[in-house]
N, CA, C and O atoms as a DFTB+ gen file, in Angstrom:
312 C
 N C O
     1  1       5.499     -14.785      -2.295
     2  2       6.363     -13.678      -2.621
     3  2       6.226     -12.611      -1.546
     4  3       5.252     -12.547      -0.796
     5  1       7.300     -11.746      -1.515
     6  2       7.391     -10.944      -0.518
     7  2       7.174      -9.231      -0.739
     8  3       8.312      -8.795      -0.560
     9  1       6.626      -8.516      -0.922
    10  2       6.154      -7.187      -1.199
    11  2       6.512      -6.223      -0.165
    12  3       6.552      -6.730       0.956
    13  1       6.771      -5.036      -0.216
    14  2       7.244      -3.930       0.894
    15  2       6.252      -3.202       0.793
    16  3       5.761      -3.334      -0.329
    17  1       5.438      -2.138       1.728
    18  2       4.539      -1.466       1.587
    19  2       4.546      -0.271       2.754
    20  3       4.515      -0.583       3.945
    21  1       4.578       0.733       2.440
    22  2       4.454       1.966       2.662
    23  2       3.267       3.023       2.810
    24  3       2.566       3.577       1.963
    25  1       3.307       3.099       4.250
    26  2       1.902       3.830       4.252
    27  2       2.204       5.134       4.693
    28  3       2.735       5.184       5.802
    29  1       2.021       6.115       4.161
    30  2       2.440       7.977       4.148
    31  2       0.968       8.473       4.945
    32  3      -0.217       8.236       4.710
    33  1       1.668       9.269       5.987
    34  2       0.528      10.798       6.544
    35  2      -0.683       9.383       7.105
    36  3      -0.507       8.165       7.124
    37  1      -1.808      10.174       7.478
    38  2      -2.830       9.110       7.813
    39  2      -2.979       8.056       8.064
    40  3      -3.472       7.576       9.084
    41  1      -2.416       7.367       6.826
    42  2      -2.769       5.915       6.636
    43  2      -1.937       5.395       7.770
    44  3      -2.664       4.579       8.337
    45  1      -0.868       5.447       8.345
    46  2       0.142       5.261       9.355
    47  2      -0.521       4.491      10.575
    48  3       0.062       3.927      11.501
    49  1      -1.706       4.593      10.376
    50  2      -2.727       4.290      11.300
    51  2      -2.814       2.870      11.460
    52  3      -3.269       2.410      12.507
    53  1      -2.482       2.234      10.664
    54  2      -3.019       0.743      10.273
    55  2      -1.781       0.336      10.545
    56  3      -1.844      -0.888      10.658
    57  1      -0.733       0.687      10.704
    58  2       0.495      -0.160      11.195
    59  2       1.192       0.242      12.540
    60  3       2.270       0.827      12.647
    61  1       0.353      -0.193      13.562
    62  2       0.587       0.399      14.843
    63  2       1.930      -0.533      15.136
    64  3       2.552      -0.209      16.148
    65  1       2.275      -1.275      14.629
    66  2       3.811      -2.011      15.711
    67  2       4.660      -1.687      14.478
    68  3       5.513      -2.571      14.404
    69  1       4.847      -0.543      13.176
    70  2       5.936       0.134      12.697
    71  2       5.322       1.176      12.632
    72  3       4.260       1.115      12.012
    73  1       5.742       2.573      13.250
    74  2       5.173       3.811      13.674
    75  2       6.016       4.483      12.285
    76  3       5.449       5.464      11.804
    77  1       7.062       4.131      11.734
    78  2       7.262       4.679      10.211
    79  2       6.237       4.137       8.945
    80  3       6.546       4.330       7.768
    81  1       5.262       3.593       9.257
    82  2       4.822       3.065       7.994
    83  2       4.742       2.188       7.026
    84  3       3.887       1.838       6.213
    85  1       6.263       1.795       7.400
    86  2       6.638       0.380       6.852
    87  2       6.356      -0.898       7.010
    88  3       6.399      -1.348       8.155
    89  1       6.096      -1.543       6.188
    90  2       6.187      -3.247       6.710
    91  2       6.145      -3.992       5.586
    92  3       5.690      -3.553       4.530
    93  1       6.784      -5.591       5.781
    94  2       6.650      -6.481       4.641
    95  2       5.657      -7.091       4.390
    96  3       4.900      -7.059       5.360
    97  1       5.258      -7.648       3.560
    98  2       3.743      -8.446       3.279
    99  2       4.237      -9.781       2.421
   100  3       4.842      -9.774       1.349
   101  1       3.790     -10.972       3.230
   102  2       3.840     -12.015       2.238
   103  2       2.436     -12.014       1.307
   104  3       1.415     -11.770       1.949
   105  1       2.291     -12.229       0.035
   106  2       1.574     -12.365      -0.316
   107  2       1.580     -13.659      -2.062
   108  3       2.574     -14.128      -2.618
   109  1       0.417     -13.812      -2.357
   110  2       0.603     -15.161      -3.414
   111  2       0.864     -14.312      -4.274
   112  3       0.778     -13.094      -4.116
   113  1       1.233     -14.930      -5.338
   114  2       1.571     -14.256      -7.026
   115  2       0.125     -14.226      -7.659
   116  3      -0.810     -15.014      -7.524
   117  1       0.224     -13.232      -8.288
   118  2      -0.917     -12.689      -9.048
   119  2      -1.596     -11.531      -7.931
   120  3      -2.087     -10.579      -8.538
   121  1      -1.674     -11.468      -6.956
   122  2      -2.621     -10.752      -6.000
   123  2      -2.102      -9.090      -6.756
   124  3      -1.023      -8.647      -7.150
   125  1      -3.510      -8.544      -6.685
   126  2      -3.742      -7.111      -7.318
   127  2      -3.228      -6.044      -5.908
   128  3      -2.879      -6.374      -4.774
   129  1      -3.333      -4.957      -6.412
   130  2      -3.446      -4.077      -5.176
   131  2      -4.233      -3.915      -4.453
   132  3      -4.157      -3.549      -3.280
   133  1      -5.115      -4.178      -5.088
   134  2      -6.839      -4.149      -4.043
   135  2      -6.949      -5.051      -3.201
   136  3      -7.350      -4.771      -2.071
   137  1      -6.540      -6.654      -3.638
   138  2      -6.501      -7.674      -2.813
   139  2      -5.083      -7.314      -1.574
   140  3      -5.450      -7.447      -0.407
   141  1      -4.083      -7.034      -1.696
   142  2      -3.228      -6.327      -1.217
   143  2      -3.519      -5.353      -0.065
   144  3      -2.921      -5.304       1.009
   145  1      -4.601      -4.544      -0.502
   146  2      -4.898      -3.331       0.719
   147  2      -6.080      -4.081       1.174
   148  3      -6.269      -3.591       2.287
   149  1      -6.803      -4.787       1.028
   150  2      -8.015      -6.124       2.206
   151  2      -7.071      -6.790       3.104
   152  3      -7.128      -7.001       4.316
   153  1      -5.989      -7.134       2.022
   154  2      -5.114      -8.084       3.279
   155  2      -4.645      -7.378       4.602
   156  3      -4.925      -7.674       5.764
   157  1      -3.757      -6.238       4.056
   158  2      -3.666      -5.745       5.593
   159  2      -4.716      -4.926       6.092
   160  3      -4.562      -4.109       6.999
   161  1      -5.607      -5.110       5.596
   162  2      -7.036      -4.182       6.560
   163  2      -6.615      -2.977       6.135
   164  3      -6.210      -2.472       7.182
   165  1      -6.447      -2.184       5.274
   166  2      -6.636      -0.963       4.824
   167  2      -7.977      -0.454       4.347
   168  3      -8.186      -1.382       3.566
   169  1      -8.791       0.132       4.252
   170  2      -9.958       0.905       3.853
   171  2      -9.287       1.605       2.334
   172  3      -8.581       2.596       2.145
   173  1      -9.865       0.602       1.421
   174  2      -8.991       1.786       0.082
   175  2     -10.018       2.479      -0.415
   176  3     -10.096       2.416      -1.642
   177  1     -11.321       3.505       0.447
   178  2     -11.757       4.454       0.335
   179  2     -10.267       5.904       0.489
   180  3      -9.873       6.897      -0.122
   181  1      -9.969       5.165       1.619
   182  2      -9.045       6.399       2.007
   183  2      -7.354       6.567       1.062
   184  3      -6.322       7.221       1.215
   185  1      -7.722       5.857       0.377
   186  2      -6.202       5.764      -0.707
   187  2      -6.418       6.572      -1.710
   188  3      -7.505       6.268      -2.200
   189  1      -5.833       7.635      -2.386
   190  2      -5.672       8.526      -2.975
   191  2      -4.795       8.532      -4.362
   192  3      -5.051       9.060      -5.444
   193  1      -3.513       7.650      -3.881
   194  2      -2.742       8.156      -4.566
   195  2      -1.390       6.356      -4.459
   196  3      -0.669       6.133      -3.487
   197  1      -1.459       5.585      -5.534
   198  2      -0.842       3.903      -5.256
   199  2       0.121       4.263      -6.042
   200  3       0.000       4.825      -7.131
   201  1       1.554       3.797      -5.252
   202  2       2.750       4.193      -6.488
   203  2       3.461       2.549      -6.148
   204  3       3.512       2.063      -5.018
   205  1       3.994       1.840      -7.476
   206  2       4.573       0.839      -7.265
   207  2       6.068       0.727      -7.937
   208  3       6.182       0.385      -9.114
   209  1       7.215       1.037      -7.112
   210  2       8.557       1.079      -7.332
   211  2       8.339       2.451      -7.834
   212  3       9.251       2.559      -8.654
   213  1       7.625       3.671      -7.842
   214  2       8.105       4.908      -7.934
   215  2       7.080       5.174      -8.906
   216  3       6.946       6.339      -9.281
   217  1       6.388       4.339      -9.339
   218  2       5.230       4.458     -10.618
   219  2       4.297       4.316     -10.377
   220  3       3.915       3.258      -9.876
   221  1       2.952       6.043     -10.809
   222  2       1.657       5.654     -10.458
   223  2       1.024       4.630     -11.067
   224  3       1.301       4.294     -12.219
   225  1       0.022       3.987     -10.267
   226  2      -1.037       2.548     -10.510
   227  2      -2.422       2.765     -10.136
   228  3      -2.894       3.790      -9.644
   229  1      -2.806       2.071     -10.322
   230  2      -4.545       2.253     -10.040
   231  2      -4.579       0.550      -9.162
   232  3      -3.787      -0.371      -9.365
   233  1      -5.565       0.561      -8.344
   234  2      -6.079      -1.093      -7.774
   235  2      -6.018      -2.505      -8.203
   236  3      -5.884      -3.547      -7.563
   237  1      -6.165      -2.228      -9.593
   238  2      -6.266      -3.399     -10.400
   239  2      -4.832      -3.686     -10.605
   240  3      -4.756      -4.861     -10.962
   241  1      -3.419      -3.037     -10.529
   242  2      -2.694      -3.635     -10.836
   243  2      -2.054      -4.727     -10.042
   244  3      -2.251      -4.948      -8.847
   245  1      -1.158      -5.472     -10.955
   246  2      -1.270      -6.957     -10.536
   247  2       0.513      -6.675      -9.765
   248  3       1.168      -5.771     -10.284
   249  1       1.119      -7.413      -8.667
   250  2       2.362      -6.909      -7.909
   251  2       2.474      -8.036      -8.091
   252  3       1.730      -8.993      -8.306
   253  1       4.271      -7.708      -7.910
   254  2       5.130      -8.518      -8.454
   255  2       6.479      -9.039      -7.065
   256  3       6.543      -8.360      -6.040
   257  1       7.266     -10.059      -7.231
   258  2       7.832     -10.348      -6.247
   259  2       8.761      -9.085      -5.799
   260  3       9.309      -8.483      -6.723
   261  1       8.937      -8.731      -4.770
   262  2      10.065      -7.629      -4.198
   263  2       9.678      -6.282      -4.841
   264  3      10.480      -5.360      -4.695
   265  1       8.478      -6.046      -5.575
   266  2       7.603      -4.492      -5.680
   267  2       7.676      -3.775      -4.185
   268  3       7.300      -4.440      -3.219
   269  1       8.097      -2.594      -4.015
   270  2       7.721      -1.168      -2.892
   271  2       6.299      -0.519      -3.791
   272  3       6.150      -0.015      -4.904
   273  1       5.456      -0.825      -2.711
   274  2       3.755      -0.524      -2.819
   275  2       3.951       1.007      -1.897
   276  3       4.577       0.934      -0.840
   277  1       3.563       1.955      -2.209
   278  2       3.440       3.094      -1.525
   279  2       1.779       3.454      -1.754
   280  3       1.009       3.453      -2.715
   281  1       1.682       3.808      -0.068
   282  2      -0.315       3.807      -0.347
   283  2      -0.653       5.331       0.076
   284  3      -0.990       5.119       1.241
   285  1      -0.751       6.366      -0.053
   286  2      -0.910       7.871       0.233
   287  2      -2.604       8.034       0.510
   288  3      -3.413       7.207       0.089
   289  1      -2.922       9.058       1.171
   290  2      -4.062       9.662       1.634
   291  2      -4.587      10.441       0.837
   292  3      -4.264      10.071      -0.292
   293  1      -5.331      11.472       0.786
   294  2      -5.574      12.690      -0.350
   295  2      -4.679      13.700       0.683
   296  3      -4.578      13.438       1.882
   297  1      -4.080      14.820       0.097
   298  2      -3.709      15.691       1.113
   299  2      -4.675      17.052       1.044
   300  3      -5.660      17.132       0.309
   301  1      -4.332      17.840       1.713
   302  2      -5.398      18.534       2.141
   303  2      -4.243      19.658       2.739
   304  3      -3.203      19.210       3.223
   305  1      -4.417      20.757       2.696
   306  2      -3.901      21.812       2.847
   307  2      -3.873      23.220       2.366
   308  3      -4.069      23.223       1.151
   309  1      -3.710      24.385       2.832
   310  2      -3.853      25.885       1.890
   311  2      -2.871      26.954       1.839
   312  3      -3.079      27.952       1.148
């Protein structure tokens, strides 16, 4: 199955050949978010904030074929 994933502010870091953040992910059915952010080498120390199709999630949830994974930083500002 095929998953979209979105990396905001910081995280942008990890997808150096799409400088917007974007990219597709093949991945098997059943795979969680956690297994999800190992696959592309993300550090999900630095994840803050997992929204899937517009809805907050926590790691454990389980993604689904053609889900938009959005992965956010903590923000920081005054």
């Amino acid at each position: 199955m095929v998953v979209e994933v979105r990396l905001y502010a910081t995280l942008r870091r990890y997808t150096p050949s799409s400088p917007n953040g974007v990219i597709t992910v093949e991945v098997p059915a059943g795979i969680t978010v956690l297994d999800l952010v190992k696959k592309i080498e993300v550090d999900p120390t630095e994840i803050h904030l997992i929204m899937i199709n517009g809805v907050g999630c926590e790691l454990e949830k389980i993604i689904s074929d053609g889900d938009r994974v959005g992965l956010f930083p903590p923000v920081g500002g005054g």
